[in-house]
C-alpha positions as CSV (number, residue, x, y, z in Angstrom):
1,X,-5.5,8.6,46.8
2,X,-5.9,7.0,44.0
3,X,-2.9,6.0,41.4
4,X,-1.8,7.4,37.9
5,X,-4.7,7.3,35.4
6,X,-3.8,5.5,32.4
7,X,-5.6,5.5,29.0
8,X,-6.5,1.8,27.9
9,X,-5.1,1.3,24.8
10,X,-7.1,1.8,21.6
11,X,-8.4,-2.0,20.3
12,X,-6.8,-2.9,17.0
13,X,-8.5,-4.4,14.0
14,X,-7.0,-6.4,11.9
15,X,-8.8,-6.3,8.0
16,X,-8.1,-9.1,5.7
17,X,-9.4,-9.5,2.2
18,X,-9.3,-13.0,0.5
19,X,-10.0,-14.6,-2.7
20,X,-8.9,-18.2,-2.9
21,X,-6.5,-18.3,-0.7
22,X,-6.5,-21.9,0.4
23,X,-2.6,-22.8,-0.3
24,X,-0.9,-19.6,2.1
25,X,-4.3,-18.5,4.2
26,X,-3.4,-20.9,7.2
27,X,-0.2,-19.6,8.1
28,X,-1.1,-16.3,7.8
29,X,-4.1,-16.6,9.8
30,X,-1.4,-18.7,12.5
31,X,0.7,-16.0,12.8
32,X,-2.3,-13.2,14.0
33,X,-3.2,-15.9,16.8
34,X,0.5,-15.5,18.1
35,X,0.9,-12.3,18.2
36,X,2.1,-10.6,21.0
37,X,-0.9,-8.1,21.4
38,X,-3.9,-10.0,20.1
39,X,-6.3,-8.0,17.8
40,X,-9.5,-6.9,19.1
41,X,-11.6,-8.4,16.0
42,X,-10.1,-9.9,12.9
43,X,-12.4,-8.7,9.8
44,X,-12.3,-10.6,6.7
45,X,-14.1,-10.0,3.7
46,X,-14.1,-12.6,0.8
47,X,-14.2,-11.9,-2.3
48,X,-16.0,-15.3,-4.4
49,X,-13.5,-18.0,-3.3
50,X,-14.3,-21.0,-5.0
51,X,-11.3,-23.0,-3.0
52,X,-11.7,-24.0,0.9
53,X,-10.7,-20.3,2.0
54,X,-14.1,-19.5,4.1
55,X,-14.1,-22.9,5.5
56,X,-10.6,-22.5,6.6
57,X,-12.0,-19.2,8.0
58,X,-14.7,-20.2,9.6
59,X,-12.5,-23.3,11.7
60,X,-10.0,-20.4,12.7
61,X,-13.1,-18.1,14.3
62,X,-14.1,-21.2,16.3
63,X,-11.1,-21.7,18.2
64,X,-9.7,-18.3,18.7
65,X,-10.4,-15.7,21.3
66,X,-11.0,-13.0,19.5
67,X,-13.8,-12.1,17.3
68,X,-13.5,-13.0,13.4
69,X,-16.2,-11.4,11.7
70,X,-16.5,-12.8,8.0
71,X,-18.2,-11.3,4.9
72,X,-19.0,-12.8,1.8
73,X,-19.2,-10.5,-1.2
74,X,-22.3,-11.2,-3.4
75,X,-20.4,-10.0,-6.2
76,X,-16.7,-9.5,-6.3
77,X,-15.5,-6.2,-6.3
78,X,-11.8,-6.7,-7.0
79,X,-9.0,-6.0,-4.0
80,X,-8.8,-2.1,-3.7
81,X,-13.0,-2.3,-3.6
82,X,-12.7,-4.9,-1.3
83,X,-10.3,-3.7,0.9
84,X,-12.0,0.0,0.8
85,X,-14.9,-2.0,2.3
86,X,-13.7,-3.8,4.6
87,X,-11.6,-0.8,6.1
88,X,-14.8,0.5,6.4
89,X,-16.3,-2.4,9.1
90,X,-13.3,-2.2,11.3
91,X,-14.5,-0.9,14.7
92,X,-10.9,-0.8,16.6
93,X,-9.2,2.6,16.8
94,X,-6.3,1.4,15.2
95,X,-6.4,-0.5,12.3
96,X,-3.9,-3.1,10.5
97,X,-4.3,-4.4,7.0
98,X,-3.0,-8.1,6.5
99,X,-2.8,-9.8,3.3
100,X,-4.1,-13.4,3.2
101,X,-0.6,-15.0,2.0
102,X,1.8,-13.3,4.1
103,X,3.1,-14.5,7.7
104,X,3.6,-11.7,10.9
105,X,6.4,-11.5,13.2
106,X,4.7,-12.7,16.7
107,X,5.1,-8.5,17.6
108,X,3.9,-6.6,14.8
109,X,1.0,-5.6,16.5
110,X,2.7,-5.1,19.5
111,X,5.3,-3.0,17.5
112,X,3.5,-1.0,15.8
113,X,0.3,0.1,18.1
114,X,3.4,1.1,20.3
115,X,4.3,3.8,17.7
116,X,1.2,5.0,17.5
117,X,0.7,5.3,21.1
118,X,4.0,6.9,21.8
119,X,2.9,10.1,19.7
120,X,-0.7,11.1,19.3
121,X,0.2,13.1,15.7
122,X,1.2,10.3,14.3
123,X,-1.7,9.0,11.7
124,X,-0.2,6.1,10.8
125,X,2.8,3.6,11.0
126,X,4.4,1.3,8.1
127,X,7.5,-1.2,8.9
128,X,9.9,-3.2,6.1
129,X,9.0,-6.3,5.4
130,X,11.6,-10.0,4.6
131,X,11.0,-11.1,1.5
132,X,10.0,-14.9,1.3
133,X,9.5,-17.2,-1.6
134,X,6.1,-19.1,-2.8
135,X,7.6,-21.9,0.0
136,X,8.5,-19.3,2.9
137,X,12.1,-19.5,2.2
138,X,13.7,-16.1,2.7
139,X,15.3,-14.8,-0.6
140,X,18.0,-12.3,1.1
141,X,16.2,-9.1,0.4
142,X,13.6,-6.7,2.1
143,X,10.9,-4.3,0.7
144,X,13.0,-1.5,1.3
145,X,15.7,-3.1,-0.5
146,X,13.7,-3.9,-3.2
147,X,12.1,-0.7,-3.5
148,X,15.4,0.9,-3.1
149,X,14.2,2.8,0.3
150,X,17.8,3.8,1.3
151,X,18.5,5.8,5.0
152,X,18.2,8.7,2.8
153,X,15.1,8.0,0.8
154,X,13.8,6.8,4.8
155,X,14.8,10.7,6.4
156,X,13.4,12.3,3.3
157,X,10.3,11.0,3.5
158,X,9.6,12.1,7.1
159,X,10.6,15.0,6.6
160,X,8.4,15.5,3.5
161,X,7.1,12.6,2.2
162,X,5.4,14.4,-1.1
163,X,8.6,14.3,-2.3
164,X,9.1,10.4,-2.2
165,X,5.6,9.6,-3.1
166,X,5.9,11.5,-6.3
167,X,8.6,9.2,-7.5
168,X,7.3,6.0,-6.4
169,X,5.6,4.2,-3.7
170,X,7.5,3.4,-0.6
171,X,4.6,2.0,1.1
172,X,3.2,-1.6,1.0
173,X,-0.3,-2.1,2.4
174,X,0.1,-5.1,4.0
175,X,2.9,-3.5,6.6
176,X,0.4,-0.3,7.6
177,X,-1.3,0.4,10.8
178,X,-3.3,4.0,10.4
179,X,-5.6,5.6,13.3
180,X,-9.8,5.0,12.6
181,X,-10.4,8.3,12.8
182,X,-8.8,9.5,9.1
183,X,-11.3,7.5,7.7
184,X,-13.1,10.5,6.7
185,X,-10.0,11.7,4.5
186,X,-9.1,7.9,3.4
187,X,-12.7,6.5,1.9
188,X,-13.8,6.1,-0.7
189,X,-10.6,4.8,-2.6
190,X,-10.9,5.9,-6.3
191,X,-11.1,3.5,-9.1
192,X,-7.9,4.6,-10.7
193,X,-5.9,3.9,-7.3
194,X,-4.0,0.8,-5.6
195,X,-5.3,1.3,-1.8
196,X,-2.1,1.1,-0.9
197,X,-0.8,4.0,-2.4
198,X,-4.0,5.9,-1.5
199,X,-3.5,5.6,1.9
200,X,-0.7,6.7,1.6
201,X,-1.1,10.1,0.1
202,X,-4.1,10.7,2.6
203,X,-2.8,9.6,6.1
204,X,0.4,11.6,4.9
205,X,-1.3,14.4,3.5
206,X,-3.8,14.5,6.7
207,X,-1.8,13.5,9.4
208,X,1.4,12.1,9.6
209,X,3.1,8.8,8.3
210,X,6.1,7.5,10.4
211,X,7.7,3.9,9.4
212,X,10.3,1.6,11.4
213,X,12.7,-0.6,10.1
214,X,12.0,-3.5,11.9
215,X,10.6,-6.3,9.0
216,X,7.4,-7.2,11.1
217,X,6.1,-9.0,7.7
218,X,7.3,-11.6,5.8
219,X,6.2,-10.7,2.7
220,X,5.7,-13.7,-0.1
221,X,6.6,-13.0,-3.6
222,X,4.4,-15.3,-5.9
223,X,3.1,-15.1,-9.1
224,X,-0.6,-16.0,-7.9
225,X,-0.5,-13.0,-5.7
226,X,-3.5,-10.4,-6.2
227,X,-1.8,-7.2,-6.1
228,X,2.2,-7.0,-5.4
229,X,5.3,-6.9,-6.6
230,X,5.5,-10.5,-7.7
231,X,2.2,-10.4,-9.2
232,X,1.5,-9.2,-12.7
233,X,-1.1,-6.9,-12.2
234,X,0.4,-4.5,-9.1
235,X,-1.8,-1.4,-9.7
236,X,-5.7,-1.3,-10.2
237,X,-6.7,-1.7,-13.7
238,X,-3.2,-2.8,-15.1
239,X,-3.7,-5.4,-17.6
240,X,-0.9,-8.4,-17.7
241,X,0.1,-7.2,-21.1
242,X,0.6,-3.4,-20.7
243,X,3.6,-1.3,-22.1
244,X,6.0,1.0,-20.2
245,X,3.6,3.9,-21.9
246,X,0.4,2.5,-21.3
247,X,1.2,2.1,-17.4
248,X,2.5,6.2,-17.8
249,X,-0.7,7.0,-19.0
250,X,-2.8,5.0,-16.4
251,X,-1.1,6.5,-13.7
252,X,-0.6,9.9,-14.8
253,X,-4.6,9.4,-14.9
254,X,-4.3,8.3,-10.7
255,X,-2.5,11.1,-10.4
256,X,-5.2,13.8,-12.3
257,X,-7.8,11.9,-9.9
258,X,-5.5,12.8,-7.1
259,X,-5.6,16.4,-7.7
260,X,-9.1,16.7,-8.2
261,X,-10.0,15.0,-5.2
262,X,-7.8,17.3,-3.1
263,X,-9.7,20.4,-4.9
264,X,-13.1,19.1,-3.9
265,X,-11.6,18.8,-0.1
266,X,-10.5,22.4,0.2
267,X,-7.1,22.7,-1.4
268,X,-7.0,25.3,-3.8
269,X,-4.8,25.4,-7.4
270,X,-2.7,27.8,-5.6
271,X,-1.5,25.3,-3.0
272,X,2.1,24.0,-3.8
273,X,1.5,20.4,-3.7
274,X,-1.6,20.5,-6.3
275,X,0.9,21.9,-8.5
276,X,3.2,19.4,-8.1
277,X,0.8,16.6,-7.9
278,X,-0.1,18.3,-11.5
279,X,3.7,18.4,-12.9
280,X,3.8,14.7,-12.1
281,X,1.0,13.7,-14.3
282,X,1.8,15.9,-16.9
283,X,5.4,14.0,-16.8
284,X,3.8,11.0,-16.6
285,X,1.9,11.5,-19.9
286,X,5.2,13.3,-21.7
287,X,6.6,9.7,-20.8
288,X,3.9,7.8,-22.3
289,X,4.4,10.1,-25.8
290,X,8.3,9.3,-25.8
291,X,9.2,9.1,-29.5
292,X,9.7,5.4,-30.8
293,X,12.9,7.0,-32.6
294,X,15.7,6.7,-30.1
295,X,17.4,9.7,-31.5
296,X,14.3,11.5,-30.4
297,X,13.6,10.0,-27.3
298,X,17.0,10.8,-26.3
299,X,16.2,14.7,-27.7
300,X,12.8,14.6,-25.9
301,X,14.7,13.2,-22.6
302,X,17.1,15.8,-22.7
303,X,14.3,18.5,-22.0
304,X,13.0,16.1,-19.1
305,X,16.0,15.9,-17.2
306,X,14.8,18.3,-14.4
307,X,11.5,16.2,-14.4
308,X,13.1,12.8,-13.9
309,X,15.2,14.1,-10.4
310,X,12.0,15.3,-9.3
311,X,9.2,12.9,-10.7
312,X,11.0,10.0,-10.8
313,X,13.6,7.9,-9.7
314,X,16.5,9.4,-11.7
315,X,19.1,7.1,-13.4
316,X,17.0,4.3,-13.1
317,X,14.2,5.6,-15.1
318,X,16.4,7.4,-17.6
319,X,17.7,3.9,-18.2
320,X,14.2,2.3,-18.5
321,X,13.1,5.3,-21.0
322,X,15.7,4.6,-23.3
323,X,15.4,1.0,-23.6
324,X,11.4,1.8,-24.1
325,X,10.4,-0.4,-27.3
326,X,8.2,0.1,-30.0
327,X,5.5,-0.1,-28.1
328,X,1.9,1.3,-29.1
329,X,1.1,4.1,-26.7
C-alpha cells in the first residue's frame, strides 16, 4: 500500500526591484541565501542603476542555487510600475516582495509560506517588521508600533479589514507573501496607487489577508529609501514639498480610482463598500478644503467628527487638522 499523499509545496518567488542600491543591496541579497526555505527563483528588475547594483546582482546569481533572473528596464518606470512588472514575471505560486535595502530573518520564507499552507482561503500573509537605522542598528520600534497597529487595530482588521484600510495603511509591501493566482484581481496597479496599499485592498477584497506578529523583516529607515516611511516621497506621485491638503486631495483621487475600478469588476454603487470607499474620498477632499481660519476649521471639524472615527485615525488626525498651516490647497 502505498503511504499518505502529500502535496509538494507551492515554489515561492521572491520579486525585487532596485535602483541604485549598491550601499544596502548585499545584505539584503545575504539574507535570501540563508533562509530557511530557499526561494524557487529570485526575480529582480532594475530600474537604470547607474551604481554597481546589477553587477552586485549578477556575482550573487553565480554562486547561489537558485535561479536569479534579472531585468533591466530600458526606461525607468518608477517603483509601483516596476514592481507591478515584475510581479508579473514571478512563476512560483506564492510570491514574496523584498525591498533591496532591507535584511530577512533566516525564516521568513519558511514562516510565512507556512501560513499560507495551513489554510487554503488565505490569499495572502503580511508579518511586523524591526525597525533598523541607515547602519542596521535597531532603533526600539516595530512597523506596527510605528503605524500604531495595536492588538485591537490587529483583530479588527481580520475581522474586516475595510475598516482599517480606510483609515490608513497597516500593510508594508516588503513584509507580504500573496498566492499567484489573485494576479488577475491585483494587476495592473493604477497610477494613483502605492503597490503596497493596492495589494492590499485587492488580496483583501478578493481573498483573504491574515498577518503574524512575528518581525520577519528588518526594516531600514533612510532618507535615500524609494518609497517608505523614512523616505520623503511614501505614496506614488507625492512630491517632497506637498502640504497636509495637497496629499488629501491626491489620495482622495487613489481612492475615486479605487471605486471605479471595483465598478468595472462587477460591484455595483449599491454594494456597501463602494459607498464607503466613496465617503472616504469625499472626506478626504472636505480635508484638503479645511478653512485657513482656525475659527473655521474648528467649525468645519465640528461637522466631521463622525468622519474622522470612521475615515481616519481619530485624535490624531483631529490634532494634525488643527495645526494645518496656511497652506495653498
Amino acid at each position: 500500500m502505498r503511504g499518505p499523499q502529500h502535496s509538494r509545496p507551492p515554489a515561492v518567488s521572491v520579486v525585487m526591484c532596485t535602483f541604485n542600491g549598491a550601499r544596502y543591496l548585499p545584505e539584503q541579497l545575504e539574507s535570501i541565501a540563508r533562509q530557511s526555505r530557499l526561494p524557487a527563483e529570485l526575480v529582480v528588475c532594475d530600474d537604470g542603476s547607474e551604481d554597481e547594483t546589477v553587477s552586485m546582482l549578477h556575482a550573487f546569481a553565480a554562486r547561489v542555487q537558485f535561479p536569479v533572473r534579472i531585468f533591466n528596464n530600458p526606461s525607468r518606470l518608477g517603483s509601483t510600475r516596476n514592481f507591478d512588472q515584475a510581479i508579473g514575471l514571478a512563476s512560483g505560486g506564492f510570491i514574496a516582495l523584498c525591498d533591496q535595502d532591507d535584511i530577512w530573518a533566516p525564516e521568513k520564507l519558511e514562516s510565512l509560506s507556512s501560513i499560507l499552507m495551513g489554510d487554503a482561503s488565505l490569499g495572502g500573509v503580511f508579518s511586523d517588521a524591526a525597525l533598523i537605522d541607515n547602519n542596521g542598528h535597531p532603533i526600539g520600534m516595530t512597523l506596527f508600533e510605528k503605524h500604531r497597529f495595536c492588538q485591537g487595530k490587529q483583530r479588527e482588521f481580520l475581522d474586516e479589514p475595510a475598516s482599517v484600510l480606510l483609515k490608513h495603511d497597516v500593510v508594508t509591501g516588503a513584509t507580504l507573501m500573496f498566492r499567484s493566482a489573485l494576479l488577475p484581481y491585483l494587476r495592473p496597479i493604477p497610477p494613483s496607487w502605492v503597490h503596497d496599499g493596492w495589494l492590499a485592498w485587492m488580496i483583501s477584497l478578493h481573498s483573504k489577508l491574515a498577518l503574524t506578529t512575528a518581525p520577519l523583516t528588518f526594516y531600514r529607515i533612510h532618507a535615500a529609501q524609494q518609497l517608505g516611511i523614512g523616505s520623503d516621497q511614501r505614496t506614488q506621485g507625492a512630491s517632497p514639498v506637498e502640504t497636509r491638503r495637497t496629499h488629501y486631495a491626491r489620495v482622495a483621487h487613489q481612492f475615486e480610482d479605487l471605486a471605479n475600478h471595483l465598478l468595472r469588476s462587477g460591484w455595483t454603487e449599491k454594494d456597501g463598500i463602494i459607498h464607503r470607499i466613496r465617503a472616504k474620498g469625499a472626506f478626504l477632499q472636505k480635508e484638503s478644503m479645511l478653512s485657513e481660519s482656525l475659527v473655521a476649521r474648528v467649525l468645519q471639524m465640528i461637522g466631521l467628527l463622525p468622519l474622522y472615527l470612521h475615515y481616519a485615525r481619530g485624535l490624531g488626525a483631529l490634532r494634525a487638522d488643527l495645526l494645518l498651516g496656511r497652506e495653498t490647497p
